[in-house]
Backbone as JSON, one array per atom type, in Angstrom:
{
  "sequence": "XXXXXXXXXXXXXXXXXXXXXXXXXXXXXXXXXXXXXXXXXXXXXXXXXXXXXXXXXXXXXXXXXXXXXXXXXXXXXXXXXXXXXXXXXXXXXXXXXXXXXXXXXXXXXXXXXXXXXXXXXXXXXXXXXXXXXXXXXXXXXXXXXX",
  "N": [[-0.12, 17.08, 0.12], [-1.62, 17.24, 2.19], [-2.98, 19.17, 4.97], [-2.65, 19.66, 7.4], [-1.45, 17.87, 9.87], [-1.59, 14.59, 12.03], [-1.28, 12.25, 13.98], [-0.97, 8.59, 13.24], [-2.51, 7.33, 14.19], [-4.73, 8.49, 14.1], [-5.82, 9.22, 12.2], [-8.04, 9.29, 9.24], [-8.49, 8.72, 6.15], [-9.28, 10.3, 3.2], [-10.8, 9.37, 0.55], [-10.22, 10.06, -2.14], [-7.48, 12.25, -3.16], [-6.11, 15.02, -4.26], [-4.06, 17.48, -6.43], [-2.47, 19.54, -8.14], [-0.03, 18.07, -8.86], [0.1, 15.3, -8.0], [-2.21, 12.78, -7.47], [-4.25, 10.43, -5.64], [-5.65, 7.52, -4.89], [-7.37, 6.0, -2.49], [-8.23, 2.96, -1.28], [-10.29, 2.22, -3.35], [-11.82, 1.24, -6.24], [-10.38, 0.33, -9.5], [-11.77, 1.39, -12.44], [-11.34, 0.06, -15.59], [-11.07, -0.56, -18.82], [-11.23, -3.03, -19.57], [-12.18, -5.96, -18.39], [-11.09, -6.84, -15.13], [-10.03, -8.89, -12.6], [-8.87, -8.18, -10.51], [-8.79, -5.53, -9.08], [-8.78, -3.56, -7.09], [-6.62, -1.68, -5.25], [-4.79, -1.22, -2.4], [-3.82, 1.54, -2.7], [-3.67, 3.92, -4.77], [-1.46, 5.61, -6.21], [-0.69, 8.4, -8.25], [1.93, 10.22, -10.41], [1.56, 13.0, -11.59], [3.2, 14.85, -13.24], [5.63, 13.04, -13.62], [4.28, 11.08, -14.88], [4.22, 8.66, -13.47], [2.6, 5.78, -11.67], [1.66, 4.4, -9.23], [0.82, 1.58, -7.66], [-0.56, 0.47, -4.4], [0.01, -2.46, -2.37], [-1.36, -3.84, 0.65], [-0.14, -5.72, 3.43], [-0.76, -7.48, 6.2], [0.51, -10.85, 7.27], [1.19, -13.66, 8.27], [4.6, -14.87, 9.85], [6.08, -16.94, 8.81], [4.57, -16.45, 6.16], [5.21, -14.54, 4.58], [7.0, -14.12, 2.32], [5.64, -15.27, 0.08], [2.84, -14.13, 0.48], [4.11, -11.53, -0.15], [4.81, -11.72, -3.0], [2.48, -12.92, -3.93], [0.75, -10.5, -3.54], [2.11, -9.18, -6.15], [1.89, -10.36, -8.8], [-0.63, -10.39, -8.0], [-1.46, -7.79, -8.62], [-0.19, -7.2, -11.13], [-1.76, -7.23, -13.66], [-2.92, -5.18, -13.94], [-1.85, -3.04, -12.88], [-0.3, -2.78, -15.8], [-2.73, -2.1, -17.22], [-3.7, 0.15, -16.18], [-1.41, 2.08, -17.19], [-1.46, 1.92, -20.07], [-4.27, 2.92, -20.21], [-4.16, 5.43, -18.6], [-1.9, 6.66, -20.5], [0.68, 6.59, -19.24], [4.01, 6.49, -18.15], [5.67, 4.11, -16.64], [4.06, 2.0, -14.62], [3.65, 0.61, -11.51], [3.45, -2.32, -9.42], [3.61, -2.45, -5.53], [4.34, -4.11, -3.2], [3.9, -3.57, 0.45], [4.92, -5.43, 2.73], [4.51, -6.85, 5.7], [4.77, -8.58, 9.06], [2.8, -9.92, 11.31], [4.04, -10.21, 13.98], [6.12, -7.93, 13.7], [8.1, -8.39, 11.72], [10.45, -8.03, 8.88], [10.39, -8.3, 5.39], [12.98, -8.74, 3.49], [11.88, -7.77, 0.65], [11.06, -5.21, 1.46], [12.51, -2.73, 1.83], [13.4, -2.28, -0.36], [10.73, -1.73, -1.67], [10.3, 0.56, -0.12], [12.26, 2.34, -1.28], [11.57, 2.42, -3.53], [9.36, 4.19, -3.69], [10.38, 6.49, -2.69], [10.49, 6.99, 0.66], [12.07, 7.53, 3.13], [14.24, 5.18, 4.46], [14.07, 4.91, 6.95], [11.48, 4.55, 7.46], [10.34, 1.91, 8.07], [10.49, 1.67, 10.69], [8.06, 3.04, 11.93], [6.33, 1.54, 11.04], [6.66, -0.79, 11.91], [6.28, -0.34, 14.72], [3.15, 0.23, 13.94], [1.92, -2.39, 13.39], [2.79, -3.84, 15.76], [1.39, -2.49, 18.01], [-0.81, -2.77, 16.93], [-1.31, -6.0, 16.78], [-1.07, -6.3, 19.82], [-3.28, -4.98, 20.44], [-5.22, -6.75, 19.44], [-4.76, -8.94, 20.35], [-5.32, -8.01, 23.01], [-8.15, -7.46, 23.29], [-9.32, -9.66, 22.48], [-8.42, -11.71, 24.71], [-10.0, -10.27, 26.72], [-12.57, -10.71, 26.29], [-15.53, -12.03, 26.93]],
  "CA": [[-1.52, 16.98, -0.24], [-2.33, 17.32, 3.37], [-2.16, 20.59, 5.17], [-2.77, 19.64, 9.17], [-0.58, 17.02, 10.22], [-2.14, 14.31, 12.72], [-1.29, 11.18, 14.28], [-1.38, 8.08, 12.05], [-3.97, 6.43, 14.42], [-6.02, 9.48, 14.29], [-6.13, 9.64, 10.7], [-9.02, 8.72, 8.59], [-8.11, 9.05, 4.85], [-10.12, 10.67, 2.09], [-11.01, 8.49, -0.89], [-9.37, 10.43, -3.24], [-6.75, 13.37, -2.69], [-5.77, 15.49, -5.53], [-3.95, 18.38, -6.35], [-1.62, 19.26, -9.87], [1.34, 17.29, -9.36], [-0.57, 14.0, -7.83], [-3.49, 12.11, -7.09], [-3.87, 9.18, -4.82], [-7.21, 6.86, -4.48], [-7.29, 5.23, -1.46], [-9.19, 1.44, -1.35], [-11.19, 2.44, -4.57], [-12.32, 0.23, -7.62], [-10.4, 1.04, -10.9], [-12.73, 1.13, -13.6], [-10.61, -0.03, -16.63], [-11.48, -0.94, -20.26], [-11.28, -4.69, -19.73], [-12.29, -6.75, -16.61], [-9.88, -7.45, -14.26], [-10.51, -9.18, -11.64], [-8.34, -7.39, -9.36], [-9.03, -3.72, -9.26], [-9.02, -2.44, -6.05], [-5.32, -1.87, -4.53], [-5.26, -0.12, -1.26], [-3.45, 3.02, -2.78], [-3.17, 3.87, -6.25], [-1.08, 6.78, -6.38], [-0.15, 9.04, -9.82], [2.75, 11.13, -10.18], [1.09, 13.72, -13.12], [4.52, 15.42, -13.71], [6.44, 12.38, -13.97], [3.75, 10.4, -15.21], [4.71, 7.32, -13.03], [1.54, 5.6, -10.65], [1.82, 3.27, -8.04], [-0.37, 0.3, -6.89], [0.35, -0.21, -3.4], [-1.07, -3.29, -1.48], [-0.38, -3.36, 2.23], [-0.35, -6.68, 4.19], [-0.11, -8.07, 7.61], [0.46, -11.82, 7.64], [1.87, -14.59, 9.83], [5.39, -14.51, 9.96], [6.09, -17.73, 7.98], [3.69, -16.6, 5.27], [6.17, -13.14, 4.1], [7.62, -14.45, 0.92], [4.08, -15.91, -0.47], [2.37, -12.91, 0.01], [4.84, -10.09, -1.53], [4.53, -12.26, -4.31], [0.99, -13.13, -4.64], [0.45, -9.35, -4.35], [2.76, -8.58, -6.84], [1.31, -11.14, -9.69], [-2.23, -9.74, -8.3], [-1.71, -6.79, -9.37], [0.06, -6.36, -12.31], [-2.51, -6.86, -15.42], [-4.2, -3.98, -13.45], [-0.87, -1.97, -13.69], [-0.62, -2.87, -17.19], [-3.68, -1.36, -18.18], [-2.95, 1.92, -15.65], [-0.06, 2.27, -17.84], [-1.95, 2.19, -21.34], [-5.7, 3.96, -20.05], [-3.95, 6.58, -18.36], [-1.22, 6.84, -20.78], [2.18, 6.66, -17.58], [5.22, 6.24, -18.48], [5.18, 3.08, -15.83], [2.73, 1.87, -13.32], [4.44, 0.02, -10.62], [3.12, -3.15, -8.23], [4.51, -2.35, -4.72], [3.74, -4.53, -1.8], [4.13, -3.34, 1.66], [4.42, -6.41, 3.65], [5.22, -6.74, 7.73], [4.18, -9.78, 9.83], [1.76, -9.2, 12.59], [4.78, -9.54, 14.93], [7.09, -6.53, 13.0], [9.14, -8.91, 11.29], [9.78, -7.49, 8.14], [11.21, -9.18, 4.51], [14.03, -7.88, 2.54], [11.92, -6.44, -0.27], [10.35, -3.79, 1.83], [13.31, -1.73, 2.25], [12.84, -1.85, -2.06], [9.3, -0.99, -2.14], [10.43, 2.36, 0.65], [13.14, 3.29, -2.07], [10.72, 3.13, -5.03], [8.11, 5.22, -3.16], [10.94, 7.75, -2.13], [10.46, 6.94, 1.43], [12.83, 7.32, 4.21], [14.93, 4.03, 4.53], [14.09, 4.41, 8.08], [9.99, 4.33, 7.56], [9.8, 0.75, 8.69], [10.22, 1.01, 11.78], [7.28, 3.32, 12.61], [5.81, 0.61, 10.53], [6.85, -1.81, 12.84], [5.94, 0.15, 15.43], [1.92, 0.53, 14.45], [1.64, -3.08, 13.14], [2.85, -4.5, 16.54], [0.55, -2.03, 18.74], [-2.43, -3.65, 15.99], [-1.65, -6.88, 17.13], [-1.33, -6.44, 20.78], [-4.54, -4.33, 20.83], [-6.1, -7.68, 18.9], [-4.69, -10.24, 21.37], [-6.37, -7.58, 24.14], [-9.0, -7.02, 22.75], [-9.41, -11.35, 22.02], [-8.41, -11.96, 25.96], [-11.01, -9.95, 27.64], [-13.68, -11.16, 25.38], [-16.4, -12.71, 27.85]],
  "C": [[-2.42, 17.14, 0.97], [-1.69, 18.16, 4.19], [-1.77, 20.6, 6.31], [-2.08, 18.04, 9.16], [-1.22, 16.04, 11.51], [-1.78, 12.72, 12.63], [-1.84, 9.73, 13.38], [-2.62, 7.25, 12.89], [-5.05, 6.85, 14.15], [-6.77, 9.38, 12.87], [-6.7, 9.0, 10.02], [-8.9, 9.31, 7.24], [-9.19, 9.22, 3.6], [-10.05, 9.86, 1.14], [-10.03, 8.94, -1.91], [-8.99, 12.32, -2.84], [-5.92, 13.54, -3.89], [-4.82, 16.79, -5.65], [-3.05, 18.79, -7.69], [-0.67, 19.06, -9.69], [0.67, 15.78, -8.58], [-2.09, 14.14, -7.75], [-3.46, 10.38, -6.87], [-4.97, 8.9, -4.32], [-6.51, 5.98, -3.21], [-8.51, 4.41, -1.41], [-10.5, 2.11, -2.49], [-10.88, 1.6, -5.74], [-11.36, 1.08, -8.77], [-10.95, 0.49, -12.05], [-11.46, 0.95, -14.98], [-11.43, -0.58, -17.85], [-12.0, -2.41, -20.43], [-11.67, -4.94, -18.15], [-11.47, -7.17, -16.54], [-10.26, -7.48, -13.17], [-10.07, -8.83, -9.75], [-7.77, -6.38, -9.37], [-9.05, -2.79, -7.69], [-7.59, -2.12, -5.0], [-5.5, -1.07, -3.23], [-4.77, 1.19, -1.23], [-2.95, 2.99, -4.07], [-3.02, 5.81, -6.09], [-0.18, 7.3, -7.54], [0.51, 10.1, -9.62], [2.23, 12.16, -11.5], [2.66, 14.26, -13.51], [5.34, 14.43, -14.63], [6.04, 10.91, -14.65], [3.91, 8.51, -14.96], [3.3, 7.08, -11.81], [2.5, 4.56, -10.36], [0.86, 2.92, -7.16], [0.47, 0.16, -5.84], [-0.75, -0.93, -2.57], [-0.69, -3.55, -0.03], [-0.94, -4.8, 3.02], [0.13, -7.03, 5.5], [-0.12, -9.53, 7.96], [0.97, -12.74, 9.0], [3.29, -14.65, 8.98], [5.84, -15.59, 8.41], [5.32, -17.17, 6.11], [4.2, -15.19, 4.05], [6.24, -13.19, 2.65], [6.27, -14.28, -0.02], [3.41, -14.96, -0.62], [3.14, -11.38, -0.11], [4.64, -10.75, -2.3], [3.3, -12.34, -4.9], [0.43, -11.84, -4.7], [1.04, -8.6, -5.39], [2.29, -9.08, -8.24], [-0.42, -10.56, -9.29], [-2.31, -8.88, -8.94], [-1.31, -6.02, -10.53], [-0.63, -6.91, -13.6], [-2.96, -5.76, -15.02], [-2.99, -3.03, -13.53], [-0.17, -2.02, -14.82], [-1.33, -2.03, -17.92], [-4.11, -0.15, -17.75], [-2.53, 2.47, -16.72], [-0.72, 2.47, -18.99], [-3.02, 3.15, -21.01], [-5.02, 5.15, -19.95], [-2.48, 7.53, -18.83], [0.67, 7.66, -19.91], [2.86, 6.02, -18.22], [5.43, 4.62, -17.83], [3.91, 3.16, -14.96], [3.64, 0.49, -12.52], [3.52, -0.52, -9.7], [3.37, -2.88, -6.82], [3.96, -2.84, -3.63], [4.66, -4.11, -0.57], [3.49, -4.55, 2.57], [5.31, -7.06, 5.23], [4.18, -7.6, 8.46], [3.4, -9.0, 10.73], [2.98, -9.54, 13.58], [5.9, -8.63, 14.52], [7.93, -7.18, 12.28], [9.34, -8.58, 9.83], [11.11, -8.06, 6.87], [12.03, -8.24, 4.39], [13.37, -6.77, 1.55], [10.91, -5.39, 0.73], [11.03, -2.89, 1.77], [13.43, -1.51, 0.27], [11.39, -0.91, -1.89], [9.52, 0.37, -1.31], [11.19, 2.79, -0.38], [12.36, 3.61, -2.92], [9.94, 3.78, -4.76], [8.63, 6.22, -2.55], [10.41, 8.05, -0.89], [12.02, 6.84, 2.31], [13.24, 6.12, 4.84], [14.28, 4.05, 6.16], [12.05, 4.14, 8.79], [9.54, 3.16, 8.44], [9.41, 0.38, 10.31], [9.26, 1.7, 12.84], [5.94, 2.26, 11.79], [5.28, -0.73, 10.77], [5.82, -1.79, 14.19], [3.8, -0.07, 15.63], [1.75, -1.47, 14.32], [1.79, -3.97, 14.78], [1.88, -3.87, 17.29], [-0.7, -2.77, 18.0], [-2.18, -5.03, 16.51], [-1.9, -7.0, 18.62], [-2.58, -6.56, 21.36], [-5.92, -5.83, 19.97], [-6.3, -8.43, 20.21], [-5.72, -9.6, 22.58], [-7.18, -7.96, 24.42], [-9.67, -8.89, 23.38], [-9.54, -12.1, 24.1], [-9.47, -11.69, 27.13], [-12.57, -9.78, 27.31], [-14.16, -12.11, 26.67], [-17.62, -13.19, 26.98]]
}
């Protein structure tokens, strides 16, 4: 869906990227039939072919805090892939949290949520990779604060 290839720091992501076999909103509201109070996932991406979407919520907690939130985004978001699944008549609509501590430490189900998103088992660990440079560049950042 993207033709020029560019560094993931560099990269500033279009709202919505389309083309006839997907389409994938990035941090956008879904307008559904009913209120739901939690509509905005940070990537709702639709397979048109195979008529399968995917809510994906992406977190960086404290290390301790792993379990708690894959879960609480996984219960956030499924009445909202529920009613994916009926509006936009999909075969499924799938929850999928992506969740990696702020120091890279990373649960069990992530290496799930890379299979169900037909990712490269070995994704995590450029995953690892930006999430630890994001915290360093915090602590920096936090240190030479005057």
């Amino acid at each position: 869906m993207i033709d020029h290839k560019s560094p993931y720091y560099k990269y500033t992501p279009a709202n919505v990227l389309e083309n006839e076999n997907f389409k994938l909103y990035w941090n956008r509201n879904i307008l559904t039939d009913k209120t739901i109070p939690f509509n905005r996932p940070d990537i709702t991406f639709m397979n048109k072919k195979t008529k399968n979407s995917f809510l994906i919520d992406i977190a960086v907690p404290n290390t301790h805090n792993l379990t708690k939130t894959t879960t609480d985004k996984q219960n956030k978001y499924q009445e909202l892939a529920n009613e994916i699944s009926a509006m936009w008549k999909q075969k499924a609509a799938q929850v999928i949290p992506i969740v990696i501590s702020s120091t890279g430490v990373i649960p069990k189900s992530l290496s799930q949520s890379l299979t169900r998103l037909n990712l490269h088992p070995n994704t995590y660990i450029e995953l690892q990779k930006s999430v630890i440079l994001g915290t360093c560049s915090i602590v920096r950042n936090f240190l030479n604060y005057k």
